[in-house]
DOGUMAR-961454 format. One record per residue (C-alpha): residue number from 0; residue in one letter; x, z, y. Coordinates in pm, 1 decimal. Example, Ala and Ser with C-alpha at 12.3 -4.5 7.8 and 13.67 -1.06 7.14 Angstrom:
2
+-----+--------+----------+----------+----------+
: num : residu :        X :        Z :        Y :
+-----+--------+----------+----------+----------+
:   0 :      a :   1230.0 :    780.0 :   -450.0 :
:   1 :      s :   1367.0 :    714.0 :   -106.0 :
+-----+--------+----------+----------+----------+
END
This chain:
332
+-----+--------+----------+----------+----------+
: num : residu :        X :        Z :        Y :
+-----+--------+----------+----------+----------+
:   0 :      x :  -6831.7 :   4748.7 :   1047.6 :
:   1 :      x :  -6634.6 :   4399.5 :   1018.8 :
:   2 :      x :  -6276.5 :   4430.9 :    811.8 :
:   3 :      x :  -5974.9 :   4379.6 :    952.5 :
:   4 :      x :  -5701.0 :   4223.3 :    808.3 :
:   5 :      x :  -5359.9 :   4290.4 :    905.0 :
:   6 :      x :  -5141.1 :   3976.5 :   1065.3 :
:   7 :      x :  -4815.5 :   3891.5 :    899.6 :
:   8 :      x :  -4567.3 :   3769.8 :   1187.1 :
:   9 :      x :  -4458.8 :   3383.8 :    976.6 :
:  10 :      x :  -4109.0 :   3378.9 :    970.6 :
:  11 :      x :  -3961.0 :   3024.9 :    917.0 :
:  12 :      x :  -3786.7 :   2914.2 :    634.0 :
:  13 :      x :  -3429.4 :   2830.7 :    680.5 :
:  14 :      x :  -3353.7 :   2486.3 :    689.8 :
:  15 :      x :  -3078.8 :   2326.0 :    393.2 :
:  16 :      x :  -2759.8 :   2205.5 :    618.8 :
:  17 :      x :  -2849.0 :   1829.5 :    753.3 :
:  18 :      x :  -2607.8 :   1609.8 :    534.5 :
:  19 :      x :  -2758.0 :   1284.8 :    719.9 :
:  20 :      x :  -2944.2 :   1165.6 :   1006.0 :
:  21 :      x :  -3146.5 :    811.0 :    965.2 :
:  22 :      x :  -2936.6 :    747.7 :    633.5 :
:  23 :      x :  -2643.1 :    819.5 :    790.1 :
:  24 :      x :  -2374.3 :   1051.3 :    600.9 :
:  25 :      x :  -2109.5 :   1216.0 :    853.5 :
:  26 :      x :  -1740.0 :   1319.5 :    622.7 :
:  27 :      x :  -1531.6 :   1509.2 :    817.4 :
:  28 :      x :  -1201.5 :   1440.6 :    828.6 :
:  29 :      x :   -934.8 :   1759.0 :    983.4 :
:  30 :      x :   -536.1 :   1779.1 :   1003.0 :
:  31 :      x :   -491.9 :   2129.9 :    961.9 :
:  32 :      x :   -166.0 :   2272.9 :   1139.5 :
:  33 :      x :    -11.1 :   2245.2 :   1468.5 :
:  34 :      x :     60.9 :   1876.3 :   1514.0 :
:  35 :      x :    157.7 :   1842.1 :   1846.3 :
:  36 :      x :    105.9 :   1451.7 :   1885.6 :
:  37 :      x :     46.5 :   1181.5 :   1629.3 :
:  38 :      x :    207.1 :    821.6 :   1743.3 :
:  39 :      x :   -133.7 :    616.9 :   1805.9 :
:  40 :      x :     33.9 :    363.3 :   1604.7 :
:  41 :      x :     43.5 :    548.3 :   1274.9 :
:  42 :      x :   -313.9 :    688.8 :   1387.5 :
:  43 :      x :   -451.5 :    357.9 :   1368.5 :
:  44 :      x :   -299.9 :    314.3 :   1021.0 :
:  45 :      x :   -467.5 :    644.0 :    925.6 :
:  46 :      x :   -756.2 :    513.7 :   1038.9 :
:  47 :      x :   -791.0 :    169.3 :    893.1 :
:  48 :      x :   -674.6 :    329.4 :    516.7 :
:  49 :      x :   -974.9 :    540.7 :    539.4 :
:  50 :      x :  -1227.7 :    302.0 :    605.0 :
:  51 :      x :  -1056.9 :     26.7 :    308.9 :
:  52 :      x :  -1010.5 :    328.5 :     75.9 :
:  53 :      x :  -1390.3 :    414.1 :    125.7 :
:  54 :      x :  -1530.0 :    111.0 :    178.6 :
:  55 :      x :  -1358.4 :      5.3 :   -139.7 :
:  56 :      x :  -1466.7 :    301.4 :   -379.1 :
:  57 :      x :  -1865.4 :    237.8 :   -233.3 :
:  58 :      x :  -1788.7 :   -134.5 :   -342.7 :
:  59 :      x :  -1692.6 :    -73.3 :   -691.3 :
:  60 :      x :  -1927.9 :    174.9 :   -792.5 :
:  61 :      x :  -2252.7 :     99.5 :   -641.2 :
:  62 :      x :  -2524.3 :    -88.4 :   -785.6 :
:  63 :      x :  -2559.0 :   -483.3 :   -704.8 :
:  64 :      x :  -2718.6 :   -588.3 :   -399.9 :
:  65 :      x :  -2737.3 :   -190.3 :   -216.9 :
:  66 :      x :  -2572.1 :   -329.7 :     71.3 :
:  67 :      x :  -2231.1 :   -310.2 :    248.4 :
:  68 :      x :  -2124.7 :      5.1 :    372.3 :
:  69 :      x :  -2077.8 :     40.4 :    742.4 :
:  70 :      x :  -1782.5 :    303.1 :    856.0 :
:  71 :      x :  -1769.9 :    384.5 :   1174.5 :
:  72 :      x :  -1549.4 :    722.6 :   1366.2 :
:  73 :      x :  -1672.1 :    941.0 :   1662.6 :
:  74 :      x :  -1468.5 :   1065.0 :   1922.2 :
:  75 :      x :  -1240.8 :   1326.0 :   1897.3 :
:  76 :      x :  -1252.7 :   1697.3 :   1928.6 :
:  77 :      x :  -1096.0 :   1764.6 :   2228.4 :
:  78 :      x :   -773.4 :   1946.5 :   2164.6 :
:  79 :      x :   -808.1 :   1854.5 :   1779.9 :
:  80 :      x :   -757.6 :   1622.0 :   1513.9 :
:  81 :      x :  -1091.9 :   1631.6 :   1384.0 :
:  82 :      x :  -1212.4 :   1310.7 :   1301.9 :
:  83 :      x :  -1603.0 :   1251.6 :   1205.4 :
:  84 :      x :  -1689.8 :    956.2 :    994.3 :
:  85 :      x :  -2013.5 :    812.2 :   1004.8 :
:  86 :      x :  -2129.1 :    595.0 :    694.0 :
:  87 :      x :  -2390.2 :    389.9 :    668.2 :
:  88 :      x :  -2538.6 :    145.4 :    365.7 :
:  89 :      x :  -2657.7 :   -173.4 :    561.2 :
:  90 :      x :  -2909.2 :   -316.8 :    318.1 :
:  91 :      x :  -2976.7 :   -705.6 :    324.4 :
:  92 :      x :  -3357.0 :   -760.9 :    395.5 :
:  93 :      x :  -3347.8 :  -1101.0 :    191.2 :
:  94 :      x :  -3266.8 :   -898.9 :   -155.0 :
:  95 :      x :  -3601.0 :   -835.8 :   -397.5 :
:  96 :      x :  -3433.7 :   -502.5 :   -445.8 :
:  97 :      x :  -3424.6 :   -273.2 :   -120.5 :
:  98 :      x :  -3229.6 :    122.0 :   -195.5 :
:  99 :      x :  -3511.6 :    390.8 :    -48.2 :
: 100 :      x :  -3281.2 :    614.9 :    222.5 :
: 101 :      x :  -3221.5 :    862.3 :    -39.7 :
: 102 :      x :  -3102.5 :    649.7 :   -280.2 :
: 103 :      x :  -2794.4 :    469.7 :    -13.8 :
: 104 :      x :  -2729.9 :    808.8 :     74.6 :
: 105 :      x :  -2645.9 :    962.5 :   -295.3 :
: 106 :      x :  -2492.7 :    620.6 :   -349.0 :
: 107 :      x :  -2208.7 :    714.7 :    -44.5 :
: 108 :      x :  -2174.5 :   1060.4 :   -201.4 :
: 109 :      x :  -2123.7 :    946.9 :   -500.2 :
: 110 :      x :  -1841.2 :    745.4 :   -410.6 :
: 111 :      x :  -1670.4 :   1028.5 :   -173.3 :
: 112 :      x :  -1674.3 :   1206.0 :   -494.6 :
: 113 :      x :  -1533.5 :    935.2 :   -726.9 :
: 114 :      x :  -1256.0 :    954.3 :   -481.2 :
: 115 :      x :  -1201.4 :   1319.8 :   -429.9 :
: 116 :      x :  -1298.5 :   1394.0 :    -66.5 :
: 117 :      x :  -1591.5 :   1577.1 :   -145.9 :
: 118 :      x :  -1654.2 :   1833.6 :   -399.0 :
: 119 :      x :  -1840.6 :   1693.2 :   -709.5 :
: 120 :      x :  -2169.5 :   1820.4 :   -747.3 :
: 121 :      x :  -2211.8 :   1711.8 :  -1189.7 :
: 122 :      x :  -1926.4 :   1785.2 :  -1418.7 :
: 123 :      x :  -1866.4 :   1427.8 :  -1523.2 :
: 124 :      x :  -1445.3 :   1420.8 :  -1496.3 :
: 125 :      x :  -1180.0 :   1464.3 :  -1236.2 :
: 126 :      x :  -1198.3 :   1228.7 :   -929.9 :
: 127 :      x :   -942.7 :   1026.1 :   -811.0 :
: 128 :      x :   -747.3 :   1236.9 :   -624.7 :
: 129 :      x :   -756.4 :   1510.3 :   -898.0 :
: 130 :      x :   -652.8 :   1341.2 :  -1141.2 :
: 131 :      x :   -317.8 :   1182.0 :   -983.1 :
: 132 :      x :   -223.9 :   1570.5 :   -871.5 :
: 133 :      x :   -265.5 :   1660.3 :  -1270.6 :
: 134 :      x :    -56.5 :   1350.0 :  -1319.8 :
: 135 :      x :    209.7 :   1432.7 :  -1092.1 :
: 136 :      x :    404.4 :   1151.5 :  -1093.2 :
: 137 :      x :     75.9 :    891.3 :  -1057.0 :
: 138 :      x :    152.7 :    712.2 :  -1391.1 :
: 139 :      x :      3.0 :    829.8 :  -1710.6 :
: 140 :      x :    217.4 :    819.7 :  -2017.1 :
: 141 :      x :   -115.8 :    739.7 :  -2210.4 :
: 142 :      x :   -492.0 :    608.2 :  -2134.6 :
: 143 :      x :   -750.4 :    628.3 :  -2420.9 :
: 144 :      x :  -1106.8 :    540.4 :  -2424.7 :
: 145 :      x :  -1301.7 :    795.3 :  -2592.8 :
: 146 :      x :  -1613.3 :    606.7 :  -2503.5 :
: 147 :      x :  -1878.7 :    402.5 :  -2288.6 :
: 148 :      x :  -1824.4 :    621.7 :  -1973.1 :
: 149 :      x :  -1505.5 :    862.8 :  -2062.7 :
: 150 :      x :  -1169.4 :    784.1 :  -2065.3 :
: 151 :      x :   -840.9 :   1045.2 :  -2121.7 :
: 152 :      x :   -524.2 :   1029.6 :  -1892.2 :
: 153 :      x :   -201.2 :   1128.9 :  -2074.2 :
: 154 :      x :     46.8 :   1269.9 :  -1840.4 :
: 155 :      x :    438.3 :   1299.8 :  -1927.6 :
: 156 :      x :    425.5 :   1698.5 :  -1943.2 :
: 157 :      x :    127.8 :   1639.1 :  -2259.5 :
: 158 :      x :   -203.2 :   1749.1 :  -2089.8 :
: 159 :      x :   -472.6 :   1528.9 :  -2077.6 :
: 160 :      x :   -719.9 :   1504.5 :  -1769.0 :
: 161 :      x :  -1094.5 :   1316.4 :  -1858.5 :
: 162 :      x :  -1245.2 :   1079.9 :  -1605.1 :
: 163 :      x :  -1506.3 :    874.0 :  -1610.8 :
: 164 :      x :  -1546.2 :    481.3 :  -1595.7 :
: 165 :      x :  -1571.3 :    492.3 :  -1220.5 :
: 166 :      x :  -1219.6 :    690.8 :  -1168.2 :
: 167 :      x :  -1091.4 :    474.2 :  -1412.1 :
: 168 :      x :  -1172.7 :    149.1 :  -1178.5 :
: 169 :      x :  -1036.8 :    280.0 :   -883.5 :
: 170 :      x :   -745.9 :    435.6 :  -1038.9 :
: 171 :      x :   -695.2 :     46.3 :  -1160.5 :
: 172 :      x :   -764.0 :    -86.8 :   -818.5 :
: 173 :      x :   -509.6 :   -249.0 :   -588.2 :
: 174 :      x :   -712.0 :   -222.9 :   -273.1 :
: 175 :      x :   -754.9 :    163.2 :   -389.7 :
: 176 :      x :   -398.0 :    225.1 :   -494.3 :
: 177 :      x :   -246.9 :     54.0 :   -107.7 :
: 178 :      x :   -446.2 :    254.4 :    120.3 :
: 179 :      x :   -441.2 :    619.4 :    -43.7 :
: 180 :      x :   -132.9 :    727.8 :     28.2 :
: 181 :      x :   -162.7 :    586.4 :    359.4 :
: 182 :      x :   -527.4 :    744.4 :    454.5 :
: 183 :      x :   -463.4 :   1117.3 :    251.6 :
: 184 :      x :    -65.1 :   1131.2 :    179.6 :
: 185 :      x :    124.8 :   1016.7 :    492.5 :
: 186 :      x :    -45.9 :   1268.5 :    757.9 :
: 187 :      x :     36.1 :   1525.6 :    540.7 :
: 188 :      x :    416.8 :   1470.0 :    602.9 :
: 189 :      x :    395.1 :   1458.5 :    942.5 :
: 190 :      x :    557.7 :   1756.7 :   1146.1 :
: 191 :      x :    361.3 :   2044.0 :   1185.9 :
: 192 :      x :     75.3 :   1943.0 :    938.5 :
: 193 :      x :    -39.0 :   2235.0 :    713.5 :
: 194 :      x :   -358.4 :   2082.1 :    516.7 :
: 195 :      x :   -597.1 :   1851.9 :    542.9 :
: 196 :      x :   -966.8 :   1943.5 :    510.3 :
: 197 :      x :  -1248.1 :   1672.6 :    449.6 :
: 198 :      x :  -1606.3 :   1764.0 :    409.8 :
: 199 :      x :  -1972.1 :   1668.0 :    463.6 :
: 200 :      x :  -2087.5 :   1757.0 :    802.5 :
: 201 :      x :  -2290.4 :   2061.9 :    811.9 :
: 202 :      x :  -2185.0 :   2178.0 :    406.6 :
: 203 :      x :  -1825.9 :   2273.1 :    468.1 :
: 204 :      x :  -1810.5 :   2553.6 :    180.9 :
: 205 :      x :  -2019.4 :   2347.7 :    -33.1 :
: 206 :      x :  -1859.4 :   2014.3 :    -44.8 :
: 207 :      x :  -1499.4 :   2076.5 :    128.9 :
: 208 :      x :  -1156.7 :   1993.4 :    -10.2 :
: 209 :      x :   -811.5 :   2081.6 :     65.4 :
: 210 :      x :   -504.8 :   1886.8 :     58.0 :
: 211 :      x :   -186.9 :   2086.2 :    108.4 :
: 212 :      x :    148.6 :   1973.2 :    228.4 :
: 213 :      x :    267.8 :   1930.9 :   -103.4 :
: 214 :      x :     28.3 :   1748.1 :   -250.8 :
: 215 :      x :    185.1 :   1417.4 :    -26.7 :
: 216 :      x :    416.2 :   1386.8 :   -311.0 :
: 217 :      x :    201.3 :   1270.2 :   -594.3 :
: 218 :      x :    -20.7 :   1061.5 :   -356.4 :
: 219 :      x :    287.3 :    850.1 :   -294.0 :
: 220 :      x :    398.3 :    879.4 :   -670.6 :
: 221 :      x :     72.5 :    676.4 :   -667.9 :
: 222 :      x :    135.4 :    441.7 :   -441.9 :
: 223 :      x :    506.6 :    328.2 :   -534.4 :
: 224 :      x :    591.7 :    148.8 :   -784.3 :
: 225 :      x :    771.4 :    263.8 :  -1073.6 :
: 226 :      x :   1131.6 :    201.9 :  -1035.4 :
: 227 :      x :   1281.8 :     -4.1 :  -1342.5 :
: 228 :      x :   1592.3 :     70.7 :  -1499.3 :
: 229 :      x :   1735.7 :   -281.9 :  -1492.5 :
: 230 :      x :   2089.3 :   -317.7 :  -1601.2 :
: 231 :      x :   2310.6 :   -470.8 :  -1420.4 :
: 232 :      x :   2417.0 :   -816.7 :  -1508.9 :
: 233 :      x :   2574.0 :  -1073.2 :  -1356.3 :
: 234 :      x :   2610.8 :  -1474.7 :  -1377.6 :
: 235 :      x :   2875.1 :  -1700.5 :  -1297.1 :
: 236 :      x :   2847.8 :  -2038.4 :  -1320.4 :
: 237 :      x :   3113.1 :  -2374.1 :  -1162.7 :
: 238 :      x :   2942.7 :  -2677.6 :  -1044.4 :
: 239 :      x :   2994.5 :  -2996.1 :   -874.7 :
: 240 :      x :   2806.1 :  -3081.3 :   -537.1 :
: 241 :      x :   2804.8 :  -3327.3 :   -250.8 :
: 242 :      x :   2733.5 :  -3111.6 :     32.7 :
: 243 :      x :   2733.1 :  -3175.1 :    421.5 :
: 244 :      x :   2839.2 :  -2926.2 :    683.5 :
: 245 :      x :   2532.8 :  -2824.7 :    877.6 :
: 246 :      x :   2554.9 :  -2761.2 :   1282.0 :
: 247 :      x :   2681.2 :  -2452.8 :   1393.1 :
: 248 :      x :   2984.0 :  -2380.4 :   1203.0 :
: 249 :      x :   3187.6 :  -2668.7 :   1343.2 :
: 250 :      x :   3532.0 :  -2523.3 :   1456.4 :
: 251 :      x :   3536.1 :  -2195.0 :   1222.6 :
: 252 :      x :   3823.4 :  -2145.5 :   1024.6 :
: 253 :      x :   3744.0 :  -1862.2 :    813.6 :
: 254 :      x :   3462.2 :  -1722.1 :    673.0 :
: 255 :      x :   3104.5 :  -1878.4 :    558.9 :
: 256 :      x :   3032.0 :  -2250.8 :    613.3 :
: 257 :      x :   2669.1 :  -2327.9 :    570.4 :
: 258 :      x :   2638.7 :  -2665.1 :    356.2 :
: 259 :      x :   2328.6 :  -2899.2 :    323.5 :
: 260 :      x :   2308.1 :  -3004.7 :     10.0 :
: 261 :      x :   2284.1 :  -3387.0 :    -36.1 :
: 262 :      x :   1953.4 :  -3575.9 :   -120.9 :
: 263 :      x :   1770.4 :  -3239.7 :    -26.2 :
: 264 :      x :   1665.0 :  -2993.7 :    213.4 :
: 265 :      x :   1809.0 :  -2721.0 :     62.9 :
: 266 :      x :   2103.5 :  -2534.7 :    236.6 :
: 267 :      x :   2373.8 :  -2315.2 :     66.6 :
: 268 :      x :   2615.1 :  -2009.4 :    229.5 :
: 269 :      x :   2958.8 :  -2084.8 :     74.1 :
: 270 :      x :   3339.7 :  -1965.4 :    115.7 :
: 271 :      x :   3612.0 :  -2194.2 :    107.0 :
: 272 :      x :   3926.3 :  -2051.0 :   -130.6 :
: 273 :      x :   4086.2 :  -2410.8 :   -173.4 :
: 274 :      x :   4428.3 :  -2331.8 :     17.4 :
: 275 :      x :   4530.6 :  -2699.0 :    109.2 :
: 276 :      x :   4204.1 :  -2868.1 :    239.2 :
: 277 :      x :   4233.6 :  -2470.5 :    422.5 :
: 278 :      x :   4567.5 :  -2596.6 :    558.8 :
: 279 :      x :   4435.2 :  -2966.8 :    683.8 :
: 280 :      x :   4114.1 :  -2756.2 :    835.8 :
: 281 :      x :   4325.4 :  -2494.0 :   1048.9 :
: 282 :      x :   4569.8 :  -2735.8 :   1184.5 :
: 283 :      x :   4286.9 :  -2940.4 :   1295.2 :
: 284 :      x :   4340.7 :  -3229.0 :   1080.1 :
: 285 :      x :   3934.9 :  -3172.1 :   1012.8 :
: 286 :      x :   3713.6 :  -3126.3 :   1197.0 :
: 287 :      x :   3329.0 :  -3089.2 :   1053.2 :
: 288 :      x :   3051.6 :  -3333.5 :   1168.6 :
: 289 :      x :   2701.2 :  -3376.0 :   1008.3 :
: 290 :      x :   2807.1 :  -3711.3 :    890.4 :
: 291 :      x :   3104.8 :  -3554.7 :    645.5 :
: 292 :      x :   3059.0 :  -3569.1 :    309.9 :
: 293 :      x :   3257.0 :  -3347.2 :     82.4 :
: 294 :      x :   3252.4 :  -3369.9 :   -316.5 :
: 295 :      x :   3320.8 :  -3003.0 :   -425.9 :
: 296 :      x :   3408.4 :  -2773.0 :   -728.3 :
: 297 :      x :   3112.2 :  -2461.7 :   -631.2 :
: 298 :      x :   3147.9 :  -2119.0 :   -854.6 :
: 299 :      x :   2804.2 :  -1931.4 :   -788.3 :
: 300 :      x :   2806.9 :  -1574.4 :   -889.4 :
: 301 :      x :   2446.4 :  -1383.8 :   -909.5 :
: 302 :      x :   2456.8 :  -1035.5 :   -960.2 :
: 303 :      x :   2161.5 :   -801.1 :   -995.0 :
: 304 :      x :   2206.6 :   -400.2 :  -1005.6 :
: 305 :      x :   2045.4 :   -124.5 :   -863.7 :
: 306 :      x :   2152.1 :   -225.1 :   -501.0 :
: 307 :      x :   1966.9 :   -491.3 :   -512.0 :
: 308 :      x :   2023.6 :   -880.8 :   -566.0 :
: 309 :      x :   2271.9 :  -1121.8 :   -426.1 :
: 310 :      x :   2420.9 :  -1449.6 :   -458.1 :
: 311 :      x :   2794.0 :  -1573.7 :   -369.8 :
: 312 :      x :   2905.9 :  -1945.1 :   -352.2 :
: 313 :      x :   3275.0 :  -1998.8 :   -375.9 :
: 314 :      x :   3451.5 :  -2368.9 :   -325.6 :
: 315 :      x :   3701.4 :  -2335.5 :   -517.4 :
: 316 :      x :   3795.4 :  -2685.7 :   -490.4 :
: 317 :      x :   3780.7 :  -3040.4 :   -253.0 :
: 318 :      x :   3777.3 :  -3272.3 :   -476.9 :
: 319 :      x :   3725.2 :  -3580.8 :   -214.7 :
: 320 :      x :   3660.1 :  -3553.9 :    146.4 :
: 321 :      x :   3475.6 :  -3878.7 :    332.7 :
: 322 :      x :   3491.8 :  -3776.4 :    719.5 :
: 323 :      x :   3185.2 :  -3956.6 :    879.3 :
: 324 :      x :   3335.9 :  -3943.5 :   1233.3 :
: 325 :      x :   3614.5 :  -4167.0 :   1349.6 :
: 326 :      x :   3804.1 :  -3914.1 :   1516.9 :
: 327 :      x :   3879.0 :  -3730.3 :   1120.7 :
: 328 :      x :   3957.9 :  -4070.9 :   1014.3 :
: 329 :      x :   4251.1 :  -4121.1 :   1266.4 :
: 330 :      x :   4392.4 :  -3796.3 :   1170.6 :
: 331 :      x :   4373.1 :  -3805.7 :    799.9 :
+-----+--------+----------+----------+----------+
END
């Protein structure tokens, strides 16, 4: 009698998210809220910061000749700000060395999580992003080196965040430290944005960060520069200049004259406080050409405070006037 053997119904093995298709790696990018319109204008700005921030983190941290990365956005959810970037390493057949798929593809991730938009996967430091939230006002107090690959952020309240050499060059980056804010920061502040979400396509829970409202501040602590505290000072200096009156002041008789300076090309903004050459100028005694030539006493005052910078030219005196039109002649 032949044996029988009973069938097993195969049951197939569930499949690991797709991350990529054809090297390609897809981050998702989502505004979180109830935005009811974003100006297309500052759109386009979002969208321009994300592909220089990324473009510029791949750039710094991959190895030579990998390739360029290609960045480019599909359409929108309808009804959404969901925005799905598509990355690709473009490889240059002419180089000895070619990346296998795998190898551009962990390259990209690697750099999404250098900068903080992706979970990262090995405990080698904070990224980017983490590490100017622990810093909270983007400037560390302190940086020491503890070695090849590891570096140690001071921040003013005393703790100290780790990173490694490839934080360290983007947190040192200008390309890096113009486009964050813009790309990550400014949507946050816009009206009726809640969070922003970005993630690898398919692996939401296992790759996805959040970025909450708050969090706009230290992006754009960041970004800005720190202010100085300059104190105010302020120089005063008299000179002696042949100036001639430039067009387009002729027949004032208060106020600023604007003055070419003699033997130059260089012009000068200047009030006139001397009372009798005042006198001959309202009762049309003078009258300003470009061919006048005056010989005057100038006091310059510069001042610089926290309002900003300025400089004031005063004549204080006429010491000769040479009228270079006939009609001043006649009337002097």
């Amino acid at each position: 009698m032949a044996k029988t053997r009973a069938v097993v119904p195969h049951t197939p093995r569930k499949r690991a998210p797709k991350l990529e298709d054809n090297g390609d790696v897809h981050l998702i990018y989502k505004i979180q809220g109830k935005p009811n319109e974003v100006d297309v204008f500052e759109l386009g700005r979002v969208l321009d910061s994300i592909g220089n921030v990324i473009s510029e983190t791949n750039r710094l941290i991959k190895k030579p000749d990998t390739g360029d990365l290609a960045i480019k956005v599909k359409p929108f959810q309808t009804g959404s700000f969901i925005m799905d970037f598509v990355m690709h390493v473009q490889q240059n057949p002419q180089y000895l060395f070619l990346a296998t798929q795998t190898e551009t593809v962990q390259q990209v991730k690697d750099a999404l999580e250098c900068l903080g938009v992706i979970k990262k996967v090995k405990d080698q430091g904070a990224s980017l992003i983490e590490l100017l939230k622990r810093l909270k006002d983007g400037k560390p107090a302190k940086v020491e080196q503890k070695g090849p690959d590891r570096f140690e952020y001071h921040a003013a309240d005393g703790s100290v965040t780790s990173v490694g050499s490839q934080v360290h060059t983007l947190y040192n980056n200008g390309t890096i430290n113009n486009f964050v804010f813009p790309a990550f920061g400014k949507p946050l502040e816009g009206e009726g944005v809640e969070g922003i979400i970005t993630f690898l396509k398919g692996a939401q829970a296992a790759t996805g960060v959040k970025l909450v409202k708050d969090d706009a501040a230290y992006l754009r602590a960041y970004a800005e520069p720190t202010a100085l505290a300059t104190p105010p000072e302020k120089l005063e200096n008299t000179t002696i200049q042949m100036l001639r009156p430039k067009s387009g002041n002729y027949g004032e008789q208060s106020g600023t004259w604007t003055f070419r300076v003699a033997g130059t090309q260089r012009s000068i903004k200047a009030t006139i406080k001397h009372k009798e050459f005042l006198a001959k100028y309202t009762s049309g005694i003078i009258r300003f050409y470009t061919g006048d030539l005056l010989k005057v006493k100038v006091h310059e005052t510069q001042t610089i405070d926290a309002s900003g910078e300025k400089v004031t030219n005063e004549i204080i005196e006429v010491i000769e006037y040479r009228p270079g039109h006939p009609s001043n002649r006649e009337r002097q």
